[in-house]
C-alpha positions in Angstrom: 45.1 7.4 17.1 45.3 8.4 13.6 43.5 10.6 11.2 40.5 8.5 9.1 38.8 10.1 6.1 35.1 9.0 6.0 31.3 8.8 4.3 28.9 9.8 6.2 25.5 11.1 7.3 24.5 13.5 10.0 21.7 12.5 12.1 21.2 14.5 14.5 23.6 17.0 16.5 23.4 19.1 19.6 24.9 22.0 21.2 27.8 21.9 23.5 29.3 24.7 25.7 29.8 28.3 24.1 31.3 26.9 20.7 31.4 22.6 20.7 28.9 20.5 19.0 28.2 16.6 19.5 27.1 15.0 16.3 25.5 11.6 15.7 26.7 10.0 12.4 25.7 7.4 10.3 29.0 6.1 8.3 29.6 3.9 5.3 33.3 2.7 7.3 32.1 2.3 10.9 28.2 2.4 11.2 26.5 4.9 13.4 28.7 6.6 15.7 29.5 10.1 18.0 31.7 12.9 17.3 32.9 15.7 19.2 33.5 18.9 17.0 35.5 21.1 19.1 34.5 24.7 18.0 32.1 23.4 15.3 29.7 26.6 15.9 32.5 28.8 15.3 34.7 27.6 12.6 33.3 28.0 9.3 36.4 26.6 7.6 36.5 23.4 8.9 32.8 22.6 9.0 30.8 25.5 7.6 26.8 23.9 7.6 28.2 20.3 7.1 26.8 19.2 10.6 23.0 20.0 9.4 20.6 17.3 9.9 20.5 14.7 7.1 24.1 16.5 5.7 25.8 13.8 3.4 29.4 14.8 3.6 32.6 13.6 4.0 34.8 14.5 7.0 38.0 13.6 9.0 38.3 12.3 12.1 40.3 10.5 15.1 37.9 7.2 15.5 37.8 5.6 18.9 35.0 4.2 21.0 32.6 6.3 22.4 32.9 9.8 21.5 35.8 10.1 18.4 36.8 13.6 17.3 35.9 15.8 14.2 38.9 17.4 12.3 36.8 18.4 9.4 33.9 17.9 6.9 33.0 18.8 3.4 29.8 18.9 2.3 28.8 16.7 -0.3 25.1 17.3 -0.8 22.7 18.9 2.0 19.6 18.1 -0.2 18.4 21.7 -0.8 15.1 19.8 -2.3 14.0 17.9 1.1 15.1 21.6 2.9 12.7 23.1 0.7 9.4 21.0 1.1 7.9 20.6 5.3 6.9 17.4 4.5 10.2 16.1 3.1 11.8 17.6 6.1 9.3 15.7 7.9 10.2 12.3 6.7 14.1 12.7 6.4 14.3 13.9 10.3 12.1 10.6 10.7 14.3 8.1 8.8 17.7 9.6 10.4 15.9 9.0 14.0 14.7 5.8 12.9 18.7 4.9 12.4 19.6 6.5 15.4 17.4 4.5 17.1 17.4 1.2 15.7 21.2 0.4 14.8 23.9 -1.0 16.3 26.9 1.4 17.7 30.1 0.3 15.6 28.8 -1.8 13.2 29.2 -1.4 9.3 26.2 -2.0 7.5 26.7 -0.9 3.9 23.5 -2.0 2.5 21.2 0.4 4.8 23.6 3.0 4.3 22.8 3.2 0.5 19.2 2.6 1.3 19.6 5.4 3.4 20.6 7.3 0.6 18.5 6.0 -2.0 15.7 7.3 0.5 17.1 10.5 1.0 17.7 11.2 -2.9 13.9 10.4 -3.4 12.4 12.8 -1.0 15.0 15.1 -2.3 13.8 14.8 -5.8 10.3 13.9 -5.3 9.1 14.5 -1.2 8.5 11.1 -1.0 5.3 10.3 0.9 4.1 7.1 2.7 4.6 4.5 0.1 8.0 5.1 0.2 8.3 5.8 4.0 6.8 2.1 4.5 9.2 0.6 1.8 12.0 2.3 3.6 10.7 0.9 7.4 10.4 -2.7 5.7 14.1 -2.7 3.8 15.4 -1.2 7.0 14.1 -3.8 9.6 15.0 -6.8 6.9 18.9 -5.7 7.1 19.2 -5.4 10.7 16.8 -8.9 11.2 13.9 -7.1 12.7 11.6 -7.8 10.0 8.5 -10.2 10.4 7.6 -13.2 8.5 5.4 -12.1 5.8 4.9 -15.4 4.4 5.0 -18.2 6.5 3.9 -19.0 9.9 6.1 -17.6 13.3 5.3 -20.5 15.3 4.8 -23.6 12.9 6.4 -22.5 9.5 3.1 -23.3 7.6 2.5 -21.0 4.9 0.1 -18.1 5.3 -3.7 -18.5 3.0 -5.3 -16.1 1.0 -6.7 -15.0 4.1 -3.3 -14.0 5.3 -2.2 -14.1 9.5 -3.4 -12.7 12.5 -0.8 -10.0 14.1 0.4 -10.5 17.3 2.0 -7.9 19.9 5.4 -7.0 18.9 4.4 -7.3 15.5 4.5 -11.4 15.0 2.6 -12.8 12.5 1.1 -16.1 13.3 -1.4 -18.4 10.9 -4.9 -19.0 12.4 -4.1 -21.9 14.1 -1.6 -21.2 15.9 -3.3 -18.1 17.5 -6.6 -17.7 17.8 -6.7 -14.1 18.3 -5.1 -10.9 16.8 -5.5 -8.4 14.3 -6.4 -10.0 10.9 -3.4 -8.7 8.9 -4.8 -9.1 4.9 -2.5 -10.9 2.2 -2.7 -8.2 -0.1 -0.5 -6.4 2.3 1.6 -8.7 2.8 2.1 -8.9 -0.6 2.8 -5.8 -1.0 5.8 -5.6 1.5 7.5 -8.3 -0.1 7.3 -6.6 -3.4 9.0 -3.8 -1.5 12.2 -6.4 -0.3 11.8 -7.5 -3.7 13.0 -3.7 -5.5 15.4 -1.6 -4.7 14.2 1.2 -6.3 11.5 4.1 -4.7 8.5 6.2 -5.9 8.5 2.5 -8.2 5.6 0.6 -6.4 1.7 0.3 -7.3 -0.4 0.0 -4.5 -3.8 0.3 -2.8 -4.8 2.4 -0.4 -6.1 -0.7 2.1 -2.9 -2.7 1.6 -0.9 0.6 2.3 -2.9 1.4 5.5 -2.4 -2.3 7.1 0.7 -2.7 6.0 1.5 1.0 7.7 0.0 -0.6 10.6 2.1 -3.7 10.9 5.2 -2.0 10.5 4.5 0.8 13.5 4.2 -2.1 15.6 7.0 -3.8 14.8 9.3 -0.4 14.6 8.0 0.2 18.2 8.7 -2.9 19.5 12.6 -2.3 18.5 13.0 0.7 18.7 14.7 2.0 22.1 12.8 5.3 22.7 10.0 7.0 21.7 10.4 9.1 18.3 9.7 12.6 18.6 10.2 12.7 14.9 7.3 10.5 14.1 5.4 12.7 16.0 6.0 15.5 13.9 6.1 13.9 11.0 2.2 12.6 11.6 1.5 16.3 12.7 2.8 17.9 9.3 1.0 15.3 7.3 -2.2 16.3 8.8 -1.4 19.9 8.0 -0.5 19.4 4.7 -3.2 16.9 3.9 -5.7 19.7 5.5 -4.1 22.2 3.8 -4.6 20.3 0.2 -8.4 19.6 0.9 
C-alpha cells in the first residue's frame, strides 16, 4: 500500500476516540472517499485546521477501499470569505452535503470537482445566493445523469410548447399528452436551466424571479428523489435565509 499525494475537498468530518478524526473527502484522483486521521485533533503539524469543512487542500494518504489513511494535509485555501458571511457558510455546508450525498464512492469525476470549486470560489468572493445555488444543483445532477429532460418529452420524445411540461413525482417532466396531471412546470424556467448547462461561469445569469422560483421547485424534487438521506444542511441553509432575509427587511 503506498503513499499517494492528492487534491481534495473536505466535506464533512467527525470526531473519533480521544485524538482520531474520520473525514469525508471529495478528490480530483479518486472521487469521494473516507479517511482515517489518526491523532488528527492533536497534531498540528501534520494537519493543523486542514480537515475544516469545505477545506481545499492537498494531503497524503495510503488509498484503499473503505476507510484509507491520512498521513498529512496542507492547506491550500479554507475560503476565509465564505467563513466570514452565515449565509455563505450556509450554502457551502449545503453543496458539500449535496456531494456527500449524491456521488458515487470511488469514482473520479473531474468535471464536478471543478464545478465544485468554481461554486465554492463564488460564495467565497461574492456569498453566492440562490441563482447560483440552483445553477450549481442543475450542473451537478447533469454530470452524474440525474438531470431531467428540460426540453423534450420523458415518455414520447416530443418537444415541450411554449406552454412547457407538467412535472411528475420524482421530478419527470412529461408533455400534456402523455400525462394528464402534474404541476405545470412554465418554459421560461426551463429555459433558464438550460442556460445554466449552457455556462460555466456563476453570479453570470439574468433571471426572473418566477422562472427562479419554479425552477427552485423542480430541482428540490428531483435532488430528493436521488438523494440517499435527508439533508440537515438544507435545513439550515432555508433557516438562515429566512434570518437574513428578515434581518434585511
Amino acid at each position: 500500500m503506498h503513499l499517494e499525494k492528492l487534491q481534495a475537498f473536505v466535506l464533512s468530518n467527525s470526531d473519533y476516540g480521544e485524538s482520531d478524526r474520520i473525514v469525508s473527502l471529495f478528490t480530483l484522483e479518486h472521487g469521494r472517499l473516507k479517511g482515517f486521521a489518526r491523532g488528527a485533533r492533536n497534531s498540528r503539524k501534520r494537519f493543523g485546521p486542514a480537515l475544516e469543512t469545505f477545506a481545499r487542500i492537498d494531503l497524503q494518504l495510503n488509498h484503499k477501499d473503505g476507510l484509507s489513511s491520512l498521513r498529512s494535509a496542507d492547506v491550500i485555501t479554507l475560503y476565509s470569505g465564505i467563513r466570514g458571511e452565515l449565509g455563505a457558510i450556509a450554502h457551502a455546508l449545503y453543496a458539500c452535503e449535496l456531494v456527500e450525498c449524491l456521488t458515487p464512492e470511488g469514482q473520479p469525476l473531474p468535471r464536478l470537482y471543478r464545478l465544485f470549486a468554481s461554486y465554492l470560489e463564488q460564495l467565497d468572493s461574492a456569498n453566492g445566493g440562490d441563482a447560483d445555488r440552483r445553477m450549481f444543483e442543475i450542473n451537478l445532477l447533469n454530470i452524474l445523469g440525474y438531470r431531467p429532460s428540460l426540453e423534450e418529452c420523458s415518455r414520447c420524445g416530443s418537444n415541450f410548447d411554449e406552454r412547457g411540461a407538467l412535472m411528475q413525482q420524482g421530478g419527470e417532466l412529461a408533455c400534456r399528452f402523455c400525462a394528464k396531471t402534474g404541476r405545470a412546470m412554465p418554459a421560461s424556467a426551463l429555459q433558464w436551466l438550460g442556460r445554466c448547462l449552457a455556462t460555466g461561469r456563476f453570479g453570470q445569469m439574468e433571471f426572473d424571479e418566477e422562472a427562479l422560483q419554479q425552477a427552485g421547485i423542480l430541482l428540490d424534487e428531483s435532488v430528493t428523489t436521488h438523494s440517499a438521506r435527508k439533508m440537515k444542511s438544507l435545513e439550515f441553509l432555508l433557516q438562515t435565509c429566512g434570518i437574513l432575509t428578515n434581518h434585511k427587511s
